[in-house]
C-alpha positions, 0 to 999 in steps of 0.5 A: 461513467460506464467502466468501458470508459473508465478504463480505457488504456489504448497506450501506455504512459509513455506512449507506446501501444500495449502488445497483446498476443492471439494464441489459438489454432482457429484461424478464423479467431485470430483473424478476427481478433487481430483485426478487431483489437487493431483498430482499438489501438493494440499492436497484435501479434498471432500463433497457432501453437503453444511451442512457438507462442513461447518463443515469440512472448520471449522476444517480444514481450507481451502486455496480455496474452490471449489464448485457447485452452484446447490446442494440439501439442502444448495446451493453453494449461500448460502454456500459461504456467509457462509465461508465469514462470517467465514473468508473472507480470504477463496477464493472460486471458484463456478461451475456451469453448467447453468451460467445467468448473475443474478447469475453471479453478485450474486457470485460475490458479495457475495465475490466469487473470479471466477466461471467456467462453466460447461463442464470444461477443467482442465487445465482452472480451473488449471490456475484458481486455482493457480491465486487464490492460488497466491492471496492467497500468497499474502494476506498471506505475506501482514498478515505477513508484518503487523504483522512486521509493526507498526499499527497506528490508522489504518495506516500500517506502513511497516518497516522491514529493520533494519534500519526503525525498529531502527528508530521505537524503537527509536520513541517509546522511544521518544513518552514516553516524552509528551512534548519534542519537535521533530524534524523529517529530512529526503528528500521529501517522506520519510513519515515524516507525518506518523512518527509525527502521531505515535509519537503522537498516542504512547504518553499520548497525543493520546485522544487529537488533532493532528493538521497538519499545512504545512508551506510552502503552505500559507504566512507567514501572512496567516500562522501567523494567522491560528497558533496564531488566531486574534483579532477583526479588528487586520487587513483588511478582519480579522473578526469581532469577532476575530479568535482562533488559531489552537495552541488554537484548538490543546489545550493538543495534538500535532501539526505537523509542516511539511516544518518547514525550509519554516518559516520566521524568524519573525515567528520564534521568536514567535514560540520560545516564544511558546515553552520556555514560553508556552504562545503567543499572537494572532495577534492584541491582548495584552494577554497572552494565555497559551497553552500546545501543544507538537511541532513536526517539519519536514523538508527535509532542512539541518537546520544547514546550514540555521542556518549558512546561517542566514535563520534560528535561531539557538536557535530556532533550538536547542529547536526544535532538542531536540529529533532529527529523521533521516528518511534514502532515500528508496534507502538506505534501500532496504529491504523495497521496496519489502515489500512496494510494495506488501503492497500497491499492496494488498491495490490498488487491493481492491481500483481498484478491480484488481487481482495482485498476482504475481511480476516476479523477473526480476521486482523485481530487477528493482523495487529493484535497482531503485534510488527512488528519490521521495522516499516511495510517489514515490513507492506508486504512482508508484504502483498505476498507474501499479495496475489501468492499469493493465488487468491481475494478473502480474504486468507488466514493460509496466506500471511501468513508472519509474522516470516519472509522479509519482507526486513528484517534485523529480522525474526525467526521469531515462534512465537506469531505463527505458532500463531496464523496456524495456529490461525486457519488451521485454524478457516477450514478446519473452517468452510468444511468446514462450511459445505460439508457436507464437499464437497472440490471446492466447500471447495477452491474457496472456500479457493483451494486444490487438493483435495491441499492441502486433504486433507492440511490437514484431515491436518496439523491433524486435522480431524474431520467432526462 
């Protein structure tokens, strides 16, 4: 698969045409390319100037604006900080016939998406345009996929398939209660954290503290005294002056306590007192504190097995499970995956500063039928470590190491996962060799490979030139 067709992206999702935008003073240029991008399915508009090109992009808004950098009156420089400054989802291609490094950086900073020089091939500026139009699509289905998710203090939050959005109607139900407990379950990795955060940014607690306290990462001791603070000398090493509590810090917002099912049993009583009496004790010390904090637990422990195991209280448990939240395994609600994946292509790109826009569907089934054992944490890190080794716009199956290294303590080696990513690794080969005629250099280039990768690939999976 040759990334010309790959990317290929004639029409937007709802059919209609991308609008590019020809800005040079040469009037042969723009004849030409005009006429060139007209029969490949673009509707093109064309100026000779900077002053009415900017008017124009304000009435028709524009998917990619080409344009040259040497123009009388308004340069294509300053042209381009122009359109970013009225919207910066406006890709530009800059032209120019005397490329220097200093101008080479400034376009680019000032947000130019690539620049070609003058003599040009079309069918180079082609392939240019529809990597750029592919971005285009991209940022437009990530537009839309936040329009569909739930925004939290900046987080985006993708939930598209019924059952992430059942789980969200219920959440906004439960947020209404300021002070009901809740309790969230659900494997490692399902976003428990992000769900307790948009309990607490969707109640009438959001303008105070959300406190996140992770049982299971200090001692029970060490965990004690960081919840319910210590008196002066209370215990060796216990400062001077005493310590507040962070459920004292936490005064009037939520406190989040993830890897509830960790708590000894000792801890557990005093933090049944919290919730039934609403006052505690610090460590050493013989008053009453009263405290309003609403409790979010999280745990990926059957807790009514712990219950009947004795490793957790039962009353403890049903004052925590009044408003109860089941977060389902990623691999049982697939129609996020995909979604999920581009979310967090578009963020890395900007991160890295990688160009990502096309998934082939080959990809997309194996990254659809995956089991995903660590879960949405696996999918992010996984898309992560592809987005950073990449060295093209394809995502690639040589970097998605499935179910290995994805830094979650569920993660095991999955071998049909990897035939798979073998399989589809060795097609994309055979068919960009193809594609090339057996050209090494332009197939290595099209794959993001060197010439010595690529030979030894065609090596490893026994390629033969039919």
């Amino acid at each position: 698969m040759s990334k010309a067709k790959s990317v290929n992206n004639t029409e937007h999702q709802d059919g209609v045409k991308p609008v590019i935008l020809v800005v040079d003073d040469e009037e042969t240029i723009r004849f030409c390319l005009k006429e060139a991008l007209e029969v490949e399915g673009y509707k093109v508009h064309t100026e000779d100037n900077g002053e009415n090109s900017l008017k124009l992009i304000k009435k028709i808004i524009p998917d990619l604006v080409i344009l040259d950098l040497k123009m009388p009156g308004m340069n294509g420089l300053e042209l381009l900080k122009e359109i970013k400054a009225y919207d910066q989802n406006i890709l530009v291609i800059l032209l120019t016939g005397h490329a220097s490094v200093d101008s080479v950086v400034n376009v680019m900073k000032a947000g130019a998406f690539d620049y070609l020089e003058k003599p040009f091939k079309m069918e180079h500026i082609k392939v240019v345009i529809e990597r750029a139009l592919s971005t285009q699509s991209l940022m437009r289905e990530v537009s839309r996929l936040r329009a569909k998710a739930n925004i939290v203090g900046g987080a985006n939050i993708v939930a598209v398939s019924k059952e992430m959005k059942k789980v969200f109607e219920h959440v906004k139900i439960i947020a209404q209660s300021p002070s009901s407990t809740v309790l969230i379950q659900g494997e490692s990795g399902t976003g428990k954290e992000l769900i307790a955060n948009y309990v607490h940014m969707m109640s009438a607690r959001s303008k105070y503290r959300f406190m996140e306290v992770n049982c299971a990462a200090l001692t029970e001791n060490l965990l004690e005294s960081e919840l319910f603070g210590y008196e002066k000398g209370s215990f060796t090493g216990a400062s001077a002056q005493g310590k507040a509590g962070l459920f004292e810090a936490t005064q009037r917002g939520t406190m989040f306590l993830d890897e509830i099912g960790e708590m000894g049993l000792p801890l557990q009583a005093k933090l049944l007192r919290v919730l039934q009496e609403k006052k505690f004790k610090r460590v050493g010390g013989i008053d009453d504190i009263d405290v309003d904090v609403r409790i979010v637990a999280s745990t990926n422990r059957d807790l009514e097995e712990e219950v009947k195991k004795g490793t957790f209280r039962k009353d403890l448990y049903y004052r925590l499970r009044v408003l109860p939240v089941y977060l389902c395994a990623l691999r049982e609600r697939k129609d996020d995956i995909l979604p999920l994946v581009k979310h967090y292509i578009h963020n890395f790109n900007k991160e890295f500063n990688k160009d990502i826009n096309d998934i082939p569907p080959e990809i997309e089934g194996i990254l659809k039928n995956y089991e995903w054992p660590g879960n949405v944490r696996e999918l992010k890190n996984v898309v992560e470590r592809a987005v950073l080794l990449s060295t093209n716009s394809t995502l690639s199956a040589e970097h998605l190491l499935l179910g290995s290294g994805t830094g979650t303590k569920d993660s095991v080696q999955d071998d049909d996962a990897d035939q798979s990513i073998a399989t589809v690794e060795k097609s994309h080969i055979t068919e960009v060799l193809k594609d090339t005629s057996w050209r090494m250099t332009k197939a290595a280039k099209l794959l993001g490979i060197n010439r010595t990768t690529l030979y030894n690939k065609i090596k490893h999976y026994s390629i033969k030139q039919e």
